[in-house]
MOPAC internal coordinates of N, CA, C and O (Angstrom, degrees):
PM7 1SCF
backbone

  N    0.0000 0     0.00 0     0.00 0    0    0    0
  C    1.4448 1     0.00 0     0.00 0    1    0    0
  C    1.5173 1   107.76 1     0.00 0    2    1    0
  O    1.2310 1   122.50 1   -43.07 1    3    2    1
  N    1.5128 1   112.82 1   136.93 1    3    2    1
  C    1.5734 1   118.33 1  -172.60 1    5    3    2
  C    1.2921 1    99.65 1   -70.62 1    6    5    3
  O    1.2310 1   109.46 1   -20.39 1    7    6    5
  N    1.3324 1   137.36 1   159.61 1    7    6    5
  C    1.5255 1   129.83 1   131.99 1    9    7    6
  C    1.4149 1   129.40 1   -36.65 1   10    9    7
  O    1.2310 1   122.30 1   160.07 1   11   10    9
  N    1.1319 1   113.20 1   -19.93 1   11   10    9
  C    1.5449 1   113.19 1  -167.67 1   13   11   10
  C    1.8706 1    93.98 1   -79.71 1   14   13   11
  O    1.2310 1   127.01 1   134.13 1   15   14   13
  N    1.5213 1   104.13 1   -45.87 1   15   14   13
  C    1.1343 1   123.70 1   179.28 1   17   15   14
  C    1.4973 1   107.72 1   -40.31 1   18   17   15
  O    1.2310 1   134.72 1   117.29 1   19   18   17
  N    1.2628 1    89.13 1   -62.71 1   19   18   17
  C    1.9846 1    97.09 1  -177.33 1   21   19   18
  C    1.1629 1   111.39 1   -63.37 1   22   21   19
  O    1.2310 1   113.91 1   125.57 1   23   22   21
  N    1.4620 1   129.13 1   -54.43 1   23   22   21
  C    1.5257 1   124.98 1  -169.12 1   25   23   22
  C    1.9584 1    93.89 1   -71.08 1   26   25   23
  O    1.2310 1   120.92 1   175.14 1   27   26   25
  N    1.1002 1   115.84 1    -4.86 1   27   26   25
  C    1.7653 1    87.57 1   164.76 1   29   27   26
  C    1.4987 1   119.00 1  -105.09 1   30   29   27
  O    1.2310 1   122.70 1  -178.74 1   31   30   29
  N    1.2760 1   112.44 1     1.26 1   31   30   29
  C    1.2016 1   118.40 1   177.68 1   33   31   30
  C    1.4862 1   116.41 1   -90.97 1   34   33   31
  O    1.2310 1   130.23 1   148.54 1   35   34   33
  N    1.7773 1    97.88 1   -31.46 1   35   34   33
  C    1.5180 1    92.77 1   157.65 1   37   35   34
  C    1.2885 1   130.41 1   -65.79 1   38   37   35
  O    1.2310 1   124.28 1   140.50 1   39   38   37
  N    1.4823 1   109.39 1   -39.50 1   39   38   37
  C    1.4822 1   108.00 1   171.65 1   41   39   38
  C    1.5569 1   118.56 1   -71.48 1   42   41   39
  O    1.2310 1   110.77 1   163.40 1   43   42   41
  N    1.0065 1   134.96 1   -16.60 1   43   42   41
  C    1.2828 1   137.45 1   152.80 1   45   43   42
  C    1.3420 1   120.27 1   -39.20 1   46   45   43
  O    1.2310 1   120.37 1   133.79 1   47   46   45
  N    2.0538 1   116.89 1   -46.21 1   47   46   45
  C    1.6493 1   131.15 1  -164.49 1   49   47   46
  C    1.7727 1    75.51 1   -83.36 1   50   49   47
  O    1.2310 1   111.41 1    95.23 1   51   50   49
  N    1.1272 1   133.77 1   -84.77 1   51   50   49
  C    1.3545 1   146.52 1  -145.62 1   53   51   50
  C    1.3374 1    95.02 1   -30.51 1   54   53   51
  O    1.2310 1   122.36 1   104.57 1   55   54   53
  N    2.2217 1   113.09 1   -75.43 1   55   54   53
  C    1.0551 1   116.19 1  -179.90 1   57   55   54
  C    1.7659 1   130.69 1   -25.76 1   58   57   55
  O    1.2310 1   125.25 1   101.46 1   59   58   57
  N    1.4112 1   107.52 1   -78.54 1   59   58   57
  C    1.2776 1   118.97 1   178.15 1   61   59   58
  C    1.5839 1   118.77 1   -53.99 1   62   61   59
  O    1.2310 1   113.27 1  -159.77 1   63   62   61
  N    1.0665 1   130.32 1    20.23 1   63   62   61
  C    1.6973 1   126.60 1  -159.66 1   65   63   62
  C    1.2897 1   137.95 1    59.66 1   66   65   63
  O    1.2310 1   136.19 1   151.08 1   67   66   65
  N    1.8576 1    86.27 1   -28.92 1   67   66   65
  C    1.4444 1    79.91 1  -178.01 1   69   67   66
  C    1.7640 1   147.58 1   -55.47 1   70   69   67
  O    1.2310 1   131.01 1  -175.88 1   71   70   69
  N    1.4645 1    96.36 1     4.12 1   71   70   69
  C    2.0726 1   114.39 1  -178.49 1   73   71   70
  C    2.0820 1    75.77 1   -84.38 1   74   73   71
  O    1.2310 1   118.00 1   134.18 1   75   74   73
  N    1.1810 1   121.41 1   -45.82 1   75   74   73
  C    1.6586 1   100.24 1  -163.65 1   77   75   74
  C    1.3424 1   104.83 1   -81.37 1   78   77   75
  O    1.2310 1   116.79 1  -176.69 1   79   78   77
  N    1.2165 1   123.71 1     3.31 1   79   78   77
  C    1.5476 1   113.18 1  -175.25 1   81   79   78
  C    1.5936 1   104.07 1   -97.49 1   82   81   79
  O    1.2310 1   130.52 1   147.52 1   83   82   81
  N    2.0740 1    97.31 1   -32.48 1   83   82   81
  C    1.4392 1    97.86 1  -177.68 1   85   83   82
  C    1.7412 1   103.85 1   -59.46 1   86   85   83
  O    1.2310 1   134.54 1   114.89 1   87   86   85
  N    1.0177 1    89.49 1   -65.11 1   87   86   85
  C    2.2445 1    99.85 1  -174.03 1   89   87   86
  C    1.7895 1    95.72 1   -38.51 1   90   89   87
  O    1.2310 1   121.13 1   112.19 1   91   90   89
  N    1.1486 1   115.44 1   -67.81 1   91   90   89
  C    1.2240 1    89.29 1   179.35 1   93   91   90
  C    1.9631 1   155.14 1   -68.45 1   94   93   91
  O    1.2310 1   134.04 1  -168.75 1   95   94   93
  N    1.7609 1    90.46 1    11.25 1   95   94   93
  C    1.4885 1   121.63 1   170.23 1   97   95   94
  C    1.3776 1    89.68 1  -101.40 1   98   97   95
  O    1.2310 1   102.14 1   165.19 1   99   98   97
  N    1.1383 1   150.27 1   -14.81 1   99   98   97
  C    1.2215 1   138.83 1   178.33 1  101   99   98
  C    1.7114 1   119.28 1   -76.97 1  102  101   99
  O    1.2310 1   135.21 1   137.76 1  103  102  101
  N    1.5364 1    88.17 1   -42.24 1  103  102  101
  C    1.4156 1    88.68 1  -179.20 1  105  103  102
  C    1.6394 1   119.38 1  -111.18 1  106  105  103
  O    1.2310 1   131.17 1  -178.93 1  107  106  105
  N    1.3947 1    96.05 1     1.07 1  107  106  105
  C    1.7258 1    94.44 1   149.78 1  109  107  106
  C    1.3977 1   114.11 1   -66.43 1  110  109  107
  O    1.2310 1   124.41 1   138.78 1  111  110  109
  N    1.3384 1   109.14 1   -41.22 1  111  110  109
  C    1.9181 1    97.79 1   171.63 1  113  111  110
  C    1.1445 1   114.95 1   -66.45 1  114  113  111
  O    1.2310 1   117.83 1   135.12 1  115  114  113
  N    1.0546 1   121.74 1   -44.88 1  115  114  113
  C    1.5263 1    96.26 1  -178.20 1  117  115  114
  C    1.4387 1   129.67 1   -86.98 1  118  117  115
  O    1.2310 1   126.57 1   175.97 1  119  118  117
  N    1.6016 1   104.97 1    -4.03 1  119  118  117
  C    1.5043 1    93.32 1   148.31 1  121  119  118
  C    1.6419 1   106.54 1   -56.58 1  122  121  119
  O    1.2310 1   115.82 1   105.40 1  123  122  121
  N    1.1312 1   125.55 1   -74.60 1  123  122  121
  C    1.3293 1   130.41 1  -163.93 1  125  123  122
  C    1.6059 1   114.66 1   -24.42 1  126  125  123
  O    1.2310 1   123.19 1   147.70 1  127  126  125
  N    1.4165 1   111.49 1   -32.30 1  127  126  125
  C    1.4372 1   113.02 1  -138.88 1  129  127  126
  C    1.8429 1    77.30 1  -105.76 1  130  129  127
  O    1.2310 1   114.33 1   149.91 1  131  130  129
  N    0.9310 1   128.35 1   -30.09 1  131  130  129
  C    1.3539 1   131.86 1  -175.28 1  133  131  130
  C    2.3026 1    95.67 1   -93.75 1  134  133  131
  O    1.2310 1   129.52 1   158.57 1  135  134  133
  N    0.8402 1    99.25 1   -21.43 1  135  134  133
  C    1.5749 1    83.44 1   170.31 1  137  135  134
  C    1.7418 1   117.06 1   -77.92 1  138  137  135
  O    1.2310 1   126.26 1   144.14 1  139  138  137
  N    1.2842 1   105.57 1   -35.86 1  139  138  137
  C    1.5499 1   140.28 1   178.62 1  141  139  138
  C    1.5884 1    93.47 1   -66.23 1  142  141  139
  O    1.2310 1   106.23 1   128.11 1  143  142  141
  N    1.0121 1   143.18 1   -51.89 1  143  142  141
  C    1.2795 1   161.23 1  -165.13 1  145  143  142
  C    1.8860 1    98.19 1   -70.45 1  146  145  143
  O    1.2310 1   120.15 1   123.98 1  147  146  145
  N    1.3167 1   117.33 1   -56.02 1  147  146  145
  C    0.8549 1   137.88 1  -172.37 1  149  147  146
  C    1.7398 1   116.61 1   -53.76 1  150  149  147
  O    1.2310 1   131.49 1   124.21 1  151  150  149
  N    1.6665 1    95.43 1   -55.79 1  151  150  149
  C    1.4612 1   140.64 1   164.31 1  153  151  150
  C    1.3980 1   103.80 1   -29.36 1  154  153  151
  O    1.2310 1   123.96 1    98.12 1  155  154  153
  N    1.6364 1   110.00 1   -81.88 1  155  154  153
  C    1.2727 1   123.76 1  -172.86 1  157  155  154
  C    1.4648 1   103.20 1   -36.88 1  158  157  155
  O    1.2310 1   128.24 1   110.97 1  159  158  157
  N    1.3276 1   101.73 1   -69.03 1  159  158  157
  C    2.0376 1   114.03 1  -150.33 1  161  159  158
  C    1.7577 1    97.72 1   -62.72 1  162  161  159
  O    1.2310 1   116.16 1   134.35 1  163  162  161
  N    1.9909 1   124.90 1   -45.65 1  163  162  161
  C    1.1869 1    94.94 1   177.92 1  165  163  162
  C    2.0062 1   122.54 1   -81.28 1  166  165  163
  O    1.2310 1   121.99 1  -162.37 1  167  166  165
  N    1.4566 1   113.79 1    17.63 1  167  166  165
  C    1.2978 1   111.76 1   174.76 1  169  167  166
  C    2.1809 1    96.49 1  -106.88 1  170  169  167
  O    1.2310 1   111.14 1  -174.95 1  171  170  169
  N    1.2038 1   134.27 1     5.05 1  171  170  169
  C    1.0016 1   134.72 1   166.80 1  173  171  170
  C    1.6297 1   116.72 1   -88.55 1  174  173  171
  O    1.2310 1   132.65 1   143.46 1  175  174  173
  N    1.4127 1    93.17 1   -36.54 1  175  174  173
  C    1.5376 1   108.71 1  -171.30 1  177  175  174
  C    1.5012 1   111.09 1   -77.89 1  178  177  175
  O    1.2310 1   121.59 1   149.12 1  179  178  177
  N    1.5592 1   114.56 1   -30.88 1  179  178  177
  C    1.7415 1   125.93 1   165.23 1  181  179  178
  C    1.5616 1   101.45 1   -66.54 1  182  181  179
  O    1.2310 1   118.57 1   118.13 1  183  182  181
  N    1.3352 1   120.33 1   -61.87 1  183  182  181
  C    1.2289 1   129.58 1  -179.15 1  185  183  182
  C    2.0270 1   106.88 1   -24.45 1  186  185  183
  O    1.2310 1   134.90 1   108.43 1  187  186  185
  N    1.3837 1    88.77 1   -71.57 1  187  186  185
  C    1.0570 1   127.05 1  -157.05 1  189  187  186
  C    1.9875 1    91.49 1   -61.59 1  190  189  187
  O    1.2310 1   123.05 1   133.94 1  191  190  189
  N    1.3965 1   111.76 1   -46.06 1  191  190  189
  C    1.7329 1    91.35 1  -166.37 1  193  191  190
  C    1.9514 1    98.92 1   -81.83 1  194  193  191
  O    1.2310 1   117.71 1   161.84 1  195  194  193
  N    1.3352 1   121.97 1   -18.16 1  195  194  193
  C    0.9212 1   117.63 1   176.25 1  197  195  194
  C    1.3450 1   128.97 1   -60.92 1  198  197  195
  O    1.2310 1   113.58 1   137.50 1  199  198  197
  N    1.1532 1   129.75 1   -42.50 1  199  198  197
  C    1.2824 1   156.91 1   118.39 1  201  199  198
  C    1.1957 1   115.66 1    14.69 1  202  201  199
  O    1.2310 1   122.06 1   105.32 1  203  202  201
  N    1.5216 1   113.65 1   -74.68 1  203  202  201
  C    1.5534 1   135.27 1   156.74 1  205  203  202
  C    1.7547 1   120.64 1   -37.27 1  206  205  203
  O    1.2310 1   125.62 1   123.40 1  207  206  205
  N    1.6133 1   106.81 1   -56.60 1  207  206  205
  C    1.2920 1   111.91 1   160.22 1  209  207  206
  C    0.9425 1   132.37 1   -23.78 1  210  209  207
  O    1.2310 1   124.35 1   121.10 1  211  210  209
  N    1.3014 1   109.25 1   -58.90 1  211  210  209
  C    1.7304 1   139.52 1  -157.74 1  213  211  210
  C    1.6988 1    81.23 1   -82.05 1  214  213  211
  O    1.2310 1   121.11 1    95.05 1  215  214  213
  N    0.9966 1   115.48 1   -84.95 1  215  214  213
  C    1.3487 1   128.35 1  -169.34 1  217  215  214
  C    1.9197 1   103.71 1   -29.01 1  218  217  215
  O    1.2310 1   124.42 1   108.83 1  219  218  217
  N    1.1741 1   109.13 1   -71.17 1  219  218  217
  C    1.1867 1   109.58 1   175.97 1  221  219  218
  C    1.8648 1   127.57 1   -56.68 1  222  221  219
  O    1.2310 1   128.84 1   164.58 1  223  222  221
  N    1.4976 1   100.58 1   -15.42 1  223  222  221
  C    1.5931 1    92.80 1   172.35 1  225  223  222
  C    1.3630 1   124.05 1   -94.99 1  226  225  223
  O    1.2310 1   130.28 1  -174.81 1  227  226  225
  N    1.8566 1    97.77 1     5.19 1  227  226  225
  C    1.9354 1   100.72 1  -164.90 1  229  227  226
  C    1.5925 1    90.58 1  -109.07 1  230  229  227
  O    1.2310 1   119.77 1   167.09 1  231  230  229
  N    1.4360 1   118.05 1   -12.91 1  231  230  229
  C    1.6238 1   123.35 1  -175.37 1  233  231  230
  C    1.5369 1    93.71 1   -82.20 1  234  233  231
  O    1.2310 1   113.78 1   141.14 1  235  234  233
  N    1.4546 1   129.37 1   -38.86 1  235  234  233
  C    1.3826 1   128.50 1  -164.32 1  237  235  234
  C    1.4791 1   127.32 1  -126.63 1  238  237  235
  O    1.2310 1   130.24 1  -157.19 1  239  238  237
  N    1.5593 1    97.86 1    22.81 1  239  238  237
  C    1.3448 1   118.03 1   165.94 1  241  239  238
  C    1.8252 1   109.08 1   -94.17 1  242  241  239
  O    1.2310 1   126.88 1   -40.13 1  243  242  241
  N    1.7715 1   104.36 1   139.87 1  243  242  241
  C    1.4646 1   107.22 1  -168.34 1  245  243  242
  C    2.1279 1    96.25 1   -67.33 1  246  245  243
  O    1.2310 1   114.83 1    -8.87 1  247  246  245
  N    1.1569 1   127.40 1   171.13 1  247  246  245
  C    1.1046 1   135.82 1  -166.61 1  249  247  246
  C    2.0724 1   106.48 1  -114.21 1  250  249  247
  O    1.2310 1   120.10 1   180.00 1  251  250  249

C-alpha cells in the first residue's frame, strides 16, 4: 500500500467520524469489561463471606 493510499484513508476515518465513533466503541468496552470485572469480584466476595458463615457455624455449633 502507497502512502498516498494510507494518508487518504486516514483522512477518510478522521473526516467521516468514524476514528470518534471507533475510540468511543473502544471505551464503551472497556467500561463494560471493567464493570463485569467489578461484577465478578463483588458476587465472589458475597459468595465467598457466606461460605465462611456456614463454615464457621457448623465448626462452632455444640453437637
Amino acid at each position: 500500500m502507497s502512502s498516498k493510499t494510507t494518508n487518504m484513508s486516514l483522512n477518510s476515518l478522521f473526516e467521516g467520524g468514524s476514528m470518534m465513533r471507533l475510540i468511543s466503541t473502544i471505551s464503551g468496552c472497556r467500561k463494560s469489561l471493567s464493570n463485569l470485572t467489578s461484577l465478578k469480584m463483588r458476587i465472589a466476595s458475597e459468595l465467598c463471606s457466606k461460605t465462611s458463615w456456614i463454615f464457621f457455624m457448623a465448626t462452632f455449633s455444640p453437637v
